[in-house]
MIMIBA-38053 format. One record per residue (C-alpha): residue number from 1; x, y, z. Coordinates in Angstrom, 3 decimals, padded with zeros to 6 digits. Example, Ala and Ser with C-alpha at 12.3 -4.5 7.8 and 13.67 -1.06 7.14 Angstrom:
<pts>
> 1 / 012.300 / -004.500 / 007.800
> 2 / 013.670 / -001.060 / 007.140
</pts>
This chain:
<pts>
> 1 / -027.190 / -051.985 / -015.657
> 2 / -029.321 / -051.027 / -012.897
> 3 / -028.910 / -051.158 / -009.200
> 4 / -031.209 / -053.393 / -007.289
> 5 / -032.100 / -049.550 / -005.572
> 6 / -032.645 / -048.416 / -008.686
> 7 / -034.673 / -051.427 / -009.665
> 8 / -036.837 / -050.985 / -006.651
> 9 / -037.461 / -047.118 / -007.259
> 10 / -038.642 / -048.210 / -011.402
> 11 / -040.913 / -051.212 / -010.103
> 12 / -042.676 / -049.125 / -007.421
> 13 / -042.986 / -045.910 / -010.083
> 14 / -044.456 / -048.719 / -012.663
> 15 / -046.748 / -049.708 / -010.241
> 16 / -047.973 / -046.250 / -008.907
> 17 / -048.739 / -045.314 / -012.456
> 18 / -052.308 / -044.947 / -013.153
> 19 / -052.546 / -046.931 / -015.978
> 20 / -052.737 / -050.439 / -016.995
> 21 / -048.611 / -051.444 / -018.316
> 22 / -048.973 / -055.329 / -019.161
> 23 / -045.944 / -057.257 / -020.761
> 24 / -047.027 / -060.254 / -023.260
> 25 / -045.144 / -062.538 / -025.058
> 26 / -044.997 / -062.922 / -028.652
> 27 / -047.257 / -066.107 / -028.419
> 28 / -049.751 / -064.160 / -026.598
> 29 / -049.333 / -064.855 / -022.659
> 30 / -048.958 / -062.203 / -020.403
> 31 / -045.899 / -062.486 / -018.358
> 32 / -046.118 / -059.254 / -016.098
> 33 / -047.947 / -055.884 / -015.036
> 34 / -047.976 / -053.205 / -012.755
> 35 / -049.887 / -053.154 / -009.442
> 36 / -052.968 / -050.792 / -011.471
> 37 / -053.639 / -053.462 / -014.063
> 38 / -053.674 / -056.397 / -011.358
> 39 / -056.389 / -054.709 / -009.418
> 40 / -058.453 / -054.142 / -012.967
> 41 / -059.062 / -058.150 / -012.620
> 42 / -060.193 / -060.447 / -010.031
> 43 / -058.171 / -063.363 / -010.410
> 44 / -054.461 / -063.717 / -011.340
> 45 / -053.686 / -062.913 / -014.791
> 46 / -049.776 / -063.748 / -015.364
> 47 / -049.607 / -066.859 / -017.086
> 48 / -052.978 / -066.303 / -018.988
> 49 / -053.574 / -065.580 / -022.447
> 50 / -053.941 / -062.056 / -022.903
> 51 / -056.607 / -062.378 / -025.506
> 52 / -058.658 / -064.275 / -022.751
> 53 / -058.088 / -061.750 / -019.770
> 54 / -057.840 / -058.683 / -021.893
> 55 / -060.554 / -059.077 / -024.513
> 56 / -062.426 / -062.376 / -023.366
> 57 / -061.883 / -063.701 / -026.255
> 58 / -061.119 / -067.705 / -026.671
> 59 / -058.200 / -066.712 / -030.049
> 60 / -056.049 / -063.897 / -030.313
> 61 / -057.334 / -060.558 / -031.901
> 62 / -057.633 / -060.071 / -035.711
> 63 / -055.427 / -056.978 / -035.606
> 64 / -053.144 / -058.495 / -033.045
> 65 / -049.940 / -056.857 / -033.772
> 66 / -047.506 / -059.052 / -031.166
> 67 / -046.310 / -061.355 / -034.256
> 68 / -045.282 / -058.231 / -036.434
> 69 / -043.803 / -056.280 / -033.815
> 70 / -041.460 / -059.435 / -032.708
> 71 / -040.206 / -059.660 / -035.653
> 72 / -039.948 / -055.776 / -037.064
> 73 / -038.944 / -054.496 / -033.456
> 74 / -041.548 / -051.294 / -034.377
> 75 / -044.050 / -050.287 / -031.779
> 76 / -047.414 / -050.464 / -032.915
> 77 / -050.433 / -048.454 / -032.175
> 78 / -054.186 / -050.381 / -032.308
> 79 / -057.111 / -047.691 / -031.781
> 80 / -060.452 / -048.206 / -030.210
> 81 / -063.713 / -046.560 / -030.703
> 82 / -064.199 / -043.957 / -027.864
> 83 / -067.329 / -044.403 / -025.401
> 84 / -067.825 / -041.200 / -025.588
> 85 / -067.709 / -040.165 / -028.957
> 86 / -067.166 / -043.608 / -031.020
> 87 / -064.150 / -041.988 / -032.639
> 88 / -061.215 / -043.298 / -032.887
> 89 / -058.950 / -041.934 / -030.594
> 90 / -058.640 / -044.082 / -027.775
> 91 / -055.525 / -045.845 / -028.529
> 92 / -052.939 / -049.235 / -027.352
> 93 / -049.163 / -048.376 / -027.342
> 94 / -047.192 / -051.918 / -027.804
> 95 / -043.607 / -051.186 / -027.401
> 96 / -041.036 / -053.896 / -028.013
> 97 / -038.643 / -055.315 / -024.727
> 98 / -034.866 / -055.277 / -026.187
> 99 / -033.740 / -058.558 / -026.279
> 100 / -031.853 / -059.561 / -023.236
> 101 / -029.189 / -060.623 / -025.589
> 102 / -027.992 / -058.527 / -028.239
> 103 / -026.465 / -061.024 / -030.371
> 104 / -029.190 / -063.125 / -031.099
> 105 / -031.319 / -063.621 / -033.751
> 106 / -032.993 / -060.358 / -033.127
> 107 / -036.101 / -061.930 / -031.952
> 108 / -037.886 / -059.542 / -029.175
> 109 / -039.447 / -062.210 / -026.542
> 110 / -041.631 / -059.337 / -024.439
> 111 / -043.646 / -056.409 / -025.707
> 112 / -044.701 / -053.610 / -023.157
> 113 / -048.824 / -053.031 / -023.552
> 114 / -049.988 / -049.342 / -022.594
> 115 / -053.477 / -048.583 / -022.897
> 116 / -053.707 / -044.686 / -023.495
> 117 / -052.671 / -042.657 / -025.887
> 118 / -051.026 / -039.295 / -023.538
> 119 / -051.440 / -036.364 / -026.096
> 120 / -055.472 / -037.547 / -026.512
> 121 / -055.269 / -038.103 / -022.324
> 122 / -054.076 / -034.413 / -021.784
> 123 / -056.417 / -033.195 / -024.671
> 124 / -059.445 / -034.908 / -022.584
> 125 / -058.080 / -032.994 / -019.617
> 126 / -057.839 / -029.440 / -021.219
> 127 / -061.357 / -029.685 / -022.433
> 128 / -062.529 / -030.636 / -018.954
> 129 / -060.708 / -028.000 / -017.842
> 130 / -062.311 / -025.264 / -019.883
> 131 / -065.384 / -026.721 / -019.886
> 132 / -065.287 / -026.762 / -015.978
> 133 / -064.565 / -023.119 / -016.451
> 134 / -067.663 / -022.429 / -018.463
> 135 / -070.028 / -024.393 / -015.987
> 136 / -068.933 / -022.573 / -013.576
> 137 / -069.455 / -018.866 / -015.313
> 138 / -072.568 / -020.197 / -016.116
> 139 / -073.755 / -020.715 / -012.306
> 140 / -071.642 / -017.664 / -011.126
> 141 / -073.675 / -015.116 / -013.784
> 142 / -076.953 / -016.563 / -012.659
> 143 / -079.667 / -014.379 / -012.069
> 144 / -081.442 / -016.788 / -009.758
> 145 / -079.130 / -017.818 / -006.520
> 146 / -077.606 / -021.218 / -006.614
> 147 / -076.699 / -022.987 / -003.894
> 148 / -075.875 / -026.386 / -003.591
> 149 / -074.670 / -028.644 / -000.687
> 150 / -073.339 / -031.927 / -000.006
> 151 / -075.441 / -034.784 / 002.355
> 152 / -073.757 / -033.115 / 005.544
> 153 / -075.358 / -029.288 / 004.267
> 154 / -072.017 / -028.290 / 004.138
> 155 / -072.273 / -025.483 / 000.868
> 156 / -069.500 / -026.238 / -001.764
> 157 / -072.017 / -023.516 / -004.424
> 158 / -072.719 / -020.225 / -003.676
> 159 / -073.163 / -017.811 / -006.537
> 160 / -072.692 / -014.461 / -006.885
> 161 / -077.125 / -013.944 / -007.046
> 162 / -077.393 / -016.036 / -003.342
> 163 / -074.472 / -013.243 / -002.056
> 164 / -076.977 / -010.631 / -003.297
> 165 / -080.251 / -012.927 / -001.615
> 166 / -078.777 / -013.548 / 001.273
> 167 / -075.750 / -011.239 / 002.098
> 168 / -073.230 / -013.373 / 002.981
> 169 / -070.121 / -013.388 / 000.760
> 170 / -069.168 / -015.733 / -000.875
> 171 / -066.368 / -016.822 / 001.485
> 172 / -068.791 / -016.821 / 004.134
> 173 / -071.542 / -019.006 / 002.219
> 174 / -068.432 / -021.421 / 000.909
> 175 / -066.543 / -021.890 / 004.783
> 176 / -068.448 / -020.760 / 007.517
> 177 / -072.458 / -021.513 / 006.568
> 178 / -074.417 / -024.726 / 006.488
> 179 / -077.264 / -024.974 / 004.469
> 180 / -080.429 / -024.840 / 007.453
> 181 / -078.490 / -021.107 / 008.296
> 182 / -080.511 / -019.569 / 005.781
> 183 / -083.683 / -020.698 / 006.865
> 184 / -085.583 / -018.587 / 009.533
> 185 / -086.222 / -021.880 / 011.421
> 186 / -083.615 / -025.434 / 011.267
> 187 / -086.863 / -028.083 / 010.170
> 188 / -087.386 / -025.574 / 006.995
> 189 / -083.783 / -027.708 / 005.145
> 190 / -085.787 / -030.795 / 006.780
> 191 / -088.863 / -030.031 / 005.091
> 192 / -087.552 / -029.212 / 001.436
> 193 / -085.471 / -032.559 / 002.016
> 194 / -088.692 / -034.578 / 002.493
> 195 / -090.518 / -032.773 / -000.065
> 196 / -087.417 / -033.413 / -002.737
> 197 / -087.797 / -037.293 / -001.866
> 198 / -091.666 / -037.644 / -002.522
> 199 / -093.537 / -037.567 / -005.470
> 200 / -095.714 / -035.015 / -004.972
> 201 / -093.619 / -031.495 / -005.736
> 202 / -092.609 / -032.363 / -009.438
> 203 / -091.348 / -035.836 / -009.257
> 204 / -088.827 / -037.925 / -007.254
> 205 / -085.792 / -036.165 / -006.363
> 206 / -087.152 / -032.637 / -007.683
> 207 / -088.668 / -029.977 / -005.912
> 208 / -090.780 / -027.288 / -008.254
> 209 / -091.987 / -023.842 / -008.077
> 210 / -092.115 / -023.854 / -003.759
> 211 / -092.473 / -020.825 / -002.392
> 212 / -090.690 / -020.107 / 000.781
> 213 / -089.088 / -017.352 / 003.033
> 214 / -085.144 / -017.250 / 003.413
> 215 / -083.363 / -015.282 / 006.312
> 216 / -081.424 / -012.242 / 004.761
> 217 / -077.931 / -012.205 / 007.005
> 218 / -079.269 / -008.735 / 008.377
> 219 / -082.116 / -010.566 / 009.921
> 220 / -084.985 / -009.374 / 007.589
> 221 / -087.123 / -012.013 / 005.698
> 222 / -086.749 / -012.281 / 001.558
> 223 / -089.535 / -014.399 / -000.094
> 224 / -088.360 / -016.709 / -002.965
> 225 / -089.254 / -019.183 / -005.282
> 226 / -087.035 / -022.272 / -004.804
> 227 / -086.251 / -025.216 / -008.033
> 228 / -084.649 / -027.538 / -006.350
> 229 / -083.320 / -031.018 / -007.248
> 230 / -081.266 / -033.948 / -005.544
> 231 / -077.708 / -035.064 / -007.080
> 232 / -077.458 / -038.713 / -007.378
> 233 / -074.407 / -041.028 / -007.851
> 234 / -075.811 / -043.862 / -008.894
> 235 / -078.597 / -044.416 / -006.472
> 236 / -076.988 / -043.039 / -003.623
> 237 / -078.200 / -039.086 / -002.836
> 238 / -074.670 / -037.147 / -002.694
> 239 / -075.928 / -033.714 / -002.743
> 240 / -078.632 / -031.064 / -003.084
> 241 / -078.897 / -027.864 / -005.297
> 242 / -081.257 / -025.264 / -005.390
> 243 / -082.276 / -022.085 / -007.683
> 244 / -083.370 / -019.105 / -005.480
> 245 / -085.678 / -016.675 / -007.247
> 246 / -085.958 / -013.257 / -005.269
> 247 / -089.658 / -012.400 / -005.223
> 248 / -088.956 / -009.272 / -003.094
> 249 / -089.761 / -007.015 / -006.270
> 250 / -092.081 / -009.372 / -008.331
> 251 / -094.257 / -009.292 / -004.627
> 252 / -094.126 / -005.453 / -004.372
> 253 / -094.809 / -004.983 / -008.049
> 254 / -098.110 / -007.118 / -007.712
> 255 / -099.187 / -005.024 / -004.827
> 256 / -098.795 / -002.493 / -006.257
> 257 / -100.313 / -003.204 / -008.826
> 258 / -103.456 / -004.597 / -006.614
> 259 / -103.429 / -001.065 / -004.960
> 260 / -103.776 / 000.722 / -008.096
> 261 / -106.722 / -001.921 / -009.320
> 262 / -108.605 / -001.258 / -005.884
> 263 / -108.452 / 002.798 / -006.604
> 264 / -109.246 / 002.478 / -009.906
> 265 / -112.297 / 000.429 / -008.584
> 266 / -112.811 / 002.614 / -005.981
> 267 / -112.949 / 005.835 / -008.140
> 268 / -114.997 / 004.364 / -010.338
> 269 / -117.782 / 003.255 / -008.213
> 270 / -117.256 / 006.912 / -006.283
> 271 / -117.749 / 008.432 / -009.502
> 272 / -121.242 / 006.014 / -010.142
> 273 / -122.386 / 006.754 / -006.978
> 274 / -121.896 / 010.458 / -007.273
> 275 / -123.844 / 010.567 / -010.142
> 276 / -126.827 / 008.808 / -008.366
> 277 / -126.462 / 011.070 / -005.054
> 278 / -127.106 / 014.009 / -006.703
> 279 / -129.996 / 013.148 / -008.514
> 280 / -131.151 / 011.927 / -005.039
> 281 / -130.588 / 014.752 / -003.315
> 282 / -132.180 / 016.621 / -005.143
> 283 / -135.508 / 014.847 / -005.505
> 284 / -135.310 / 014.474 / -002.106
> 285 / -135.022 / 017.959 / -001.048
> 286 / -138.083 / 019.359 / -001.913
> 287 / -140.774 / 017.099 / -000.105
> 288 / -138.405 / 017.337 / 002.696
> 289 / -138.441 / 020.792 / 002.624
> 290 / -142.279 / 020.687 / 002.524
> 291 / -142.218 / 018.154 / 005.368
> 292 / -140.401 / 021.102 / 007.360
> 293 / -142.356 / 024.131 / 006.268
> 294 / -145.560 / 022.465 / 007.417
> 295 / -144.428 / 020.346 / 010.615
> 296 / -142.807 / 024.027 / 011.792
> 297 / -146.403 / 025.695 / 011.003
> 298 / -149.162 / 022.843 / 012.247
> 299 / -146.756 / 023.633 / 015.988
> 300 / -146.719 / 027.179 / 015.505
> 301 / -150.706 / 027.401 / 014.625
> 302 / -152.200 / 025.126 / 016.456
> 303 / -153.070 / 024.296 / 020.362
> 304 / -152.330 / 020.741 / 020.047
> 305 / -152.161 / 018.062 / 023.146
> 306 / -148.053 / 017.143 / 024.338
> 307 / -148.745 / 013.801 / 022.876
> 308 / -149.064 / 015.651 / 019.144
> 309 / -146.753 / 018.039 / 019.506
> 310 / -144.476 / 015.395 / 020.676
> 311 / -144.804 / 013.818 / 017.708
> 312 / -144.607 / 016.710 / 015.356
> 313 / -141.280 / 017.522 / 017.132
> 314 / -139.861 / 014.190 / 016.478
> 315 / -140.949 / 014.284 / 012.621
> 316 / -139.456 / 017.585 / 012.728
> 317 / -135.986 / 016.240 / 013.591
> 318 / -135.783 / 013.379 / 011.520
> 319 / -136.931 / 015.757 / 008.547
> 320 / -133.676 / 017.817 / 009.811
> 321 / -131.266 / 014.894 / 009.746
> 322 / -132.612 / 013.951 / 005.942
> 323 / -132.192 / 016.874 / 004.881
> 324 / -128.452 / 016.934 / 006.821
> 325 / -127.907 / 013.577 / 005.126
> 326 / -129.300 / 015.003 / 001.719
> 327 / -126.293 / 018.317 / 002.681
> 328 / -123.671 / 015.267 / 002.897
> 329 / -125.095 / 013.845 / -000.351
> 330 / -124.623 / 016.951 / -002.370
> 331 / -121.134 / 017.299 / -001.040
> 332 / -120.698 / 013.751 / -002.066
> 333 / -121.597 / 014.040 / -005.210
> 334 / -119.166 / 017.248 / -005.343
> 335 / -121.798 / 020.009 / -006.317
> 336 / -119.741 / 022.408 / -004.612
> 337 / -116.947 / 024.927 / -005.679
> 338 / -113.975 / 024.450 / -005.080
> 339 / -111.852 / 027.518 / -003.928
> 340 / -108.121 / 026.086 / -004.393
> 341 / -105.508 / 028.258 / -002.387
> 342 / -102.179 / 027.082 / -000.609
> 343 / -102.453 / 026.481 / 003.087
> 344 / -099.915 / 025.160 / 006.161
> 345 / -101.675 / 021.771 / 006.042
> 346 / -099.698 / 021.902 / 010.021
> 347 / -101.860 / 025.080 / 010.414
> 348 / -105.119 / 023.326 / 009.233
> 349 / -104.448 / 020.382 / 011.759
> 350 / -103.930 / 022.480 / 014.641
> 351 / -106.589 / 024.786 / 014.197
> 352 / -108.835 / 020.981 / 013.874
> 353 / -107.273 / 019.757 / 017.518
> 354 / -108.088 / 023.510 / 018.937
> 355 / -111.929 / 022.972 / 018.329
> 356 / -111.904 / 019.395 / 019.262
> 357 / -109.263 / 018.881 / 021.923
> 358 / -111.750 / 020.398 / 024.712
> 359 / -114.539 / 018.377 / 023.770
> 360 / -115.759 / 015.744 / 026.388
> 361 / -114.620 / 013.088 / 023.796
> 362 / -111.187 / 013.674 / 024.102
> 363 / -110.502 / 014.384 / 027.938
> 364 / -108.588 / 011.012 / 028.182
> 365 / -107.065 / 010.982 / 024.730
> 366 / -102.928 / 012.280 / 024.880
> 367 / -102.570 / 013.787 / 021.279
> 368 / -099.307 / 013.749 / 020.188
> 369 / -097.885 / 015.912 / 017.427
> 370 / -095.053 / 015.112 / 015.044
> 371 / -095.330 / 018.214 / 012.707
> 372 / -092.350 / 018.596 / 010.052
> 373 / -090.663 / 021.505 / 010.118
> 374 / -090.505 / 023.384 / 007.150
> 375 / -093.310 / 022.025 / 005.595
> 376 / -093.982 / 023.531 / 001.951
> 377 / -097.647 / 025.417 / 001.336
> 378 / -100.211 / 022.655 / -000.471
> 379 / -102.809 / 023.907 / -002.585
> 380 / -105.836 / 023.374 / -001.568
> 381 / -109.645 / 024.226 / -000.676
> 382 / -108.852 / 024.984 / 003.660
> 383 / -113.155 / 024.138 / 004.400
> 384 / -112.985 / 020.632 / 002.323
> 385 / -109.482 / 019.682 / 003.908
> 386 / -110.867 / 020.341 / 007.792
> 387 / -113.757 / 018.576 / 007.435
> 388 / -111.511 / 015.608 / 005.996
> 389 / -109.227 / 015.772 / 009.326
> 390 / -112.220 / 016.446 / 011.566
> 391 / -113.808 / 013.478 / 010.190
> 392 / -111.230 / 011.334 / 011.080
> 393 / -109.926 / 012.701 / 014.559
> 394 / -113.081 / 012.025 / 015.640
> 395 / -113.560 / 008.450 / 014.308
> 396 / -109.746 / 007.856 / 015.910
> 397 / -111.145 / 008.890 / 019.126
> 398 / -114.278 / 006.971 / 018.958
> 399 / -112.544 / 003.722 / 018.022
> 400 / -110.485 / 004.827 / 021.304
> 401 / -113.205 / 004.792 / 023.040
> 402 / -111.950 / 008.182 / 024.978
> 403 / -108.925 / 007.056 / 025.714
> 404 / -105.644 / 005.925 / 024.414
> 405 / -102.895 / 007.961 / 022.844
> 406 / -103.796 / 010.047 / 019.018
> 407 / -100.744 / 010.930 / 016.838
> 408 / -101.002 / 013.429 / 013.860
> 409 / -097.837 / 013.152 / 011.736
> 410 / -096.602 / 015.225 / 008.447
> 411 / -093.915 / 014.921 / 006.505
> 412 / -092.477 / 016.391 / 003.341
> 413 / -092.146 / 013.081 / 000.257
> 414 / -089.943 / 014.961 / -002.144
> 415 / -089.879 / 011.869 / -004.190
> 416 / -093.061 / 012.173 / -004.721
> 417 / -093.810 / 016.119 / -004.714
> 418 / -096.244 / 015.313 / -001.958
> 419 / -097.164 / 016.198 / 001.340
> 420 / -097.875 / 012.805 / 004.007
> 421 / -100.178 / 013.497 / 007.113
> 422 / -100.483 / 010.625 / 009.018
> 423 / -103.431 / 010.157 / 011.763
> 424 / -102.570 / 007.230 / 014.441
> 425 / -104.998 / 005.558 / 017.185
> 426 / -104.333 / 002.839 / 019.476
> 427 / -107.555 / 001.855 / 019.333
> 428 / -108.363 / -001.842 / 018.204
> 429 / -107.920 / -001.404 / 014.335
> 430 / -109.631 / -002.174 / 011.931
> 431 / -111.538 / -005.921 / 011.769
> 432 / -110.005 / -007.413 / 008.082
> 433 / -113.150 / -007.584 / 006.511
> 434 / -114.545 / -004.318 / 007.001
> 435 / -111.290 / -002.595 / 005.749
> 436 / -111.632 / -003.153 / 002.487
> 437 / -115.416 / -001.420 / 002.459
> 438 / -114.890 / 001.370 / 004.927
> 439 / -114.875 / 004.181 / 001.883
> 440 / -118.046 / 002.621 / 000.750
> 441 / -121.004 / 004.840 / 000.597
> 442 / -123.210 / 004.381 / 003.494
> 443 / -121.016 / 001.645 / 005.003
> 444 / -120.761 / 002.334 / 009.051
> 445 / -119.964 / 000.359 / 011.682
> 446 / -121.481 / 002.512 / 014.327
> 447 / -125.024 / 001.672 / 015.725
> 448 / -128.089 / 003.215 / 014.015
> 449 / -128.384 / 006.944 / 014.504
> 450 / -125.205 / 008.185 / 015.363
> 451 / -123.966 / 008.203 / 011.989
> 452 / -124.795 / 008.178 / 007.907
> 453 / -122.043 / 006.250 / 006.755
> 454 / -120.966 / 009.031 / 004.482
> 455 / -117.997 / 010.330 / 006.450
> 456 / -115.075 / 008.341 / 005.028
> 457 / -116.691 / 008.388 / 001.449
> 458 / -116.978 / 012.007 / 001.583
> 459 / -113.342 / 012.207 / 003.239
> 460 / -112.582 / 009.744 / -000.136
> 461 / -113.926 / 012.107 / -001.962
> 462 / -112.719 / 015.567 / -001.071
> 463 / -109.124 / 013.799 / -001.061
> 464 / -109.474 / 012.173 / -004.848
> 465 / -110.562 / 015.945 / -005.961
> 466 / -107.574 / 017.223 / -004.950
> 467 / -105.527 / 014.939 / -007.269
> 468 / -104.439 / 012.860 / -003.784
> 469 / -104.581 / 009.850 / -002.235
> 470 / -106.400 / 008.257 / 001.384
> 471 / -105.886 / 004.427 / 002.787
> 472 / -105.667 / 003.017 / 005.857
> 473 / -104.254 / -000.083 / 007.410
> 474 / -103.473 / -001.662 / 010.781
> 475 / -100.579 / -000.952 / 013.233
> 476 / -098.730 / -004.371 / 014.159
> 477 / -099.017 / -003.362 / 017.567
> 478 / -102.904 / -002.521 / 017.329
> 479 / -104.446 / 000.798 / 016.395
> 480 / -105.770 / 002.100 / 013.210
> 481 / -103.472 / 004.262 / 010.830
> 482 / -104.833 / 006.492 / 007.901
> 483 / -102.352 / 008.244 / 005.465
> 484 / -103.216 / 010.643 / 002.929
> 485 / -101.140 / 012.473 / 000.457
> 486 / -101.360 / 015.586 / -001.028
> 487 / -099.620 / 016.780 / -004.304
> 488 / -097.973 / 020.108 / -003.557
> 489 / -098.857 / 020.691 / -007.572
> 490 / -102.072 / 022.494 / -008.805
> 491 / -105.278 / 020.569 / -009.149
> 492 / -105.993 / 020.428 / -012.510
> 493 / -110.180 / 020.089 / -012.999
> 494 / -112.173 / 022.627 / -014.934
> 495 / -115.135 / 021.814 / -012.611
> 496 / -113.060 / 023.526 / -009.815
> 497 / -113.051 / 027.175 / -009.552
> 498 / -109.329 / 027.957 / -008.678
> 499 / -108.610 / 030.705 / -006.939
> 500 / -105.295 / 031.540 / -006.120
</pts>
């Protein structure tokens, strides 16, 4: 016999056991059950008919087995099609009560009702278990980040691909981060949330293909690509989860990509355009050369009034500049030779500053050297290469306006087997939509008369010949940068005449 402690301790076990334990009667009327099968029902269901509470049914069950096990004393076991897989394997234990006394007529006058069957129960769990295991390899070896997070933006995901995005670890994006922290600014979380509850980005609760910036943990700003969606229980949101696509090298692939296009353009049209100059510099030089000849001899001749002569003079000098335009042209179109030697390209830049650094131009101009030391020899024709740094000295300190600070830079890119030389203004820059046309042919800014419009194209020019590379682009904090880059290799052209 039991104790009435003992008794207690059973009663509140039965009743803290998660599943439903009913005791019925042979005749069908339930006649106790724990505190978990109460709470399954809304009204009181000792005294009622299990058939009625259990299976809402108005006469016992076909397969009822209460009868047989009264009389046999055998447990039974009844199985039910599973929800889940409409197998049979979800299964009702009915255990027979010992009679309360022994030496009757063996009749049992209780049966105990379980409804699970524990080796399919722990089954059910192992699977869960693994396949919680296997959901979670399957977000950890992501390539894209995941990161998920409850209504509060409190992160409970944080795969291994967000540690790389974002560089927090993983303890720090699980305990210490909210979900706005790796936004550059709080309403970006606010945004996405608005955006995931309207229509418009791929359909209620999903967010497609937005492209955003995230806040690296260093500071620095990653571009991504963000699939997100809401997690709902039922209709209530619980939680949020996202799929973070780096575009850092898809983005720098594509420009690259656009950079090559634009020389590839560039050459080609440089190569059209050559082909053109030199046929027009050459028609062109003759009747200017007549135009000369005879202007020079009509003044040298004649007696002729001021007025005339004036006017001889001036046709005179604008013969001069064609035919210093038609010069440009030829050197344009590259009908020069070459003479390839190697040179101290921090020589060459020097000697460029010593013939211009005195000039008027340049009296309120601080020039600033940052020469690399040890700079290997580049091969190269010395005449071509100063008029390439001449030509842009100059235009640095005309965008100056006289004044403001010039910085010549070289450097040594082994990666690359180049040379760098970098020319800095802090002039105003360059206006967006001129930059892209400023190695045009004939393309200048400047006012009529003071220039061709042939200077950067030649500079273009010279610089593609020797198998290297020109561009320019704005300083954040104003001024004008170009960079060019010379191979310390050989040009190989048969058109030049190397002479080394």
């Amino acid at each position: 016999m039991h104790s009435d402690t003992e008794k207690e301790y059973l009663i509140r076990a039965i009743d803290a056991f998660k599943r439903r334990i009913i005791v019925v009667s042979p005749d069908h009327v339930i006649l106790a059950a724990n505190q978990f099968a109460k709470s399954r029902f809304k009204t009181d269901i000792i005294g009622r008919p299990c058939h009625e509470m259990l299976w809402n049914s108005d006469m016992p069950c076909e397969d009822c087995p209460l009868g047989m096990i009264a009389e046999t004393r055998a447990p039974a076991v009844i199985h039910k099609s599973s929800f889940l897989t409409q197998k049979k394997n979800y299964c009702h234990y009915f255990y027979p009560l010992p009679p309360k006394d022994e030496e009757g007529d063996g009749m049992v006058d209780a049966i105990a009702m379980l409804d699970f069957d524990i080796p399919f129960v722990e089954g059910l769990e192992e699977k869960l278990q693994r396949s919680n295991a296997f959901l979670k390899n399957i977000i950890l070896s992501s390539v894209d980040g995941v990161i998920a997070a409850d209504r509060k933006g409190k992160i409970f995901i944080f795969n291994d691909a967000a540690v790389e995005i974002t560089g927090y670890s993983m303890y720090e994006g699980l305990h210490k981060l909210m979900i706005w922290d790796i936004y550059p600014k709080d309403d970006i979380a606010y945004e996405i949330m608005r955006k995931l509850r309207s229509k418009d980005h791929g359909g209620k609760g999903k967010l497609k293909f937005y492209q955003l910036d995230i806040q690296h943990k260093n500071g620095t700003i990653v571009p991504i690509r963000l699939n997100a969606a809401l997690v709902y229980d039922g209709k209530d949101e619980v939680a949020t989860i996202g799929f973070f696509h780096d575009l850092r090298e898809e983005l720098g692939m594509k420009e690259k990509l656009e950079k090559t296009r634009l020389q590839l353009l560039q050459a080609d049209k440089m190569a059209s355009l050559g082909k053109l100059s030199a046929g027009v510099a050459h028609q062109l030089n003759n009747p200017l050369g007549s135009i000369t000849l005879f202007t020079k001899l009509v003044l040298e001749d004649y007696d002729l009034e001021d007025a005339i002569r004036e006017d001889l003079s001036r046709i005179l000098k604008d013969a001069q500049r064609c035919r210093d335009t038609v010069k440009e042209l030829l050197e344009f179109a590259r009908q020069t030779r070459y003479q390839i030697k190697p040179h101290d390209i921090n020589v060459a830049l020097s000697r460029t500053l010593f013939l211009l650094d005195k000039q008027t131009l340049f009296h309120n101009i601080e020039i600033r050297r940052a020469f690399s030391d040890n700079l290997p020899m580049v091969p190269g024709d010395i005449q071509q290469l100063n008029h390439v740094f001449m030509n842009l000295i100059i235009n640095a300190a005309q965008a100056m306006a006289g004044k403001g600070v010039l910085t010549l830079k070289t450097e040594l890119l082994p990666e690359k087997n180049r040379v760098l030389i970098e020319i800095t203004d802090t002039g105003p820059g360059i206006p967006d939509d001129i930059r892209p046309h400023i190695f045009d042919p004939f393309y200048t800014t400047k006012d009529e008369g003071e220039g061709t419009g042939l200077g950067l194209s030649l500079a273009y020019s010279i610089i593609k010949e020797h198998n290297g590379m020109i561009e320019a682009r704005n300083r954040p904090e104003g001024g004008a940068v170009f960079t060019i880059e010379l191979p310390l290799d050989l040009p190989q052209n048969p058109d030049q005449g190397n002479d080394v």
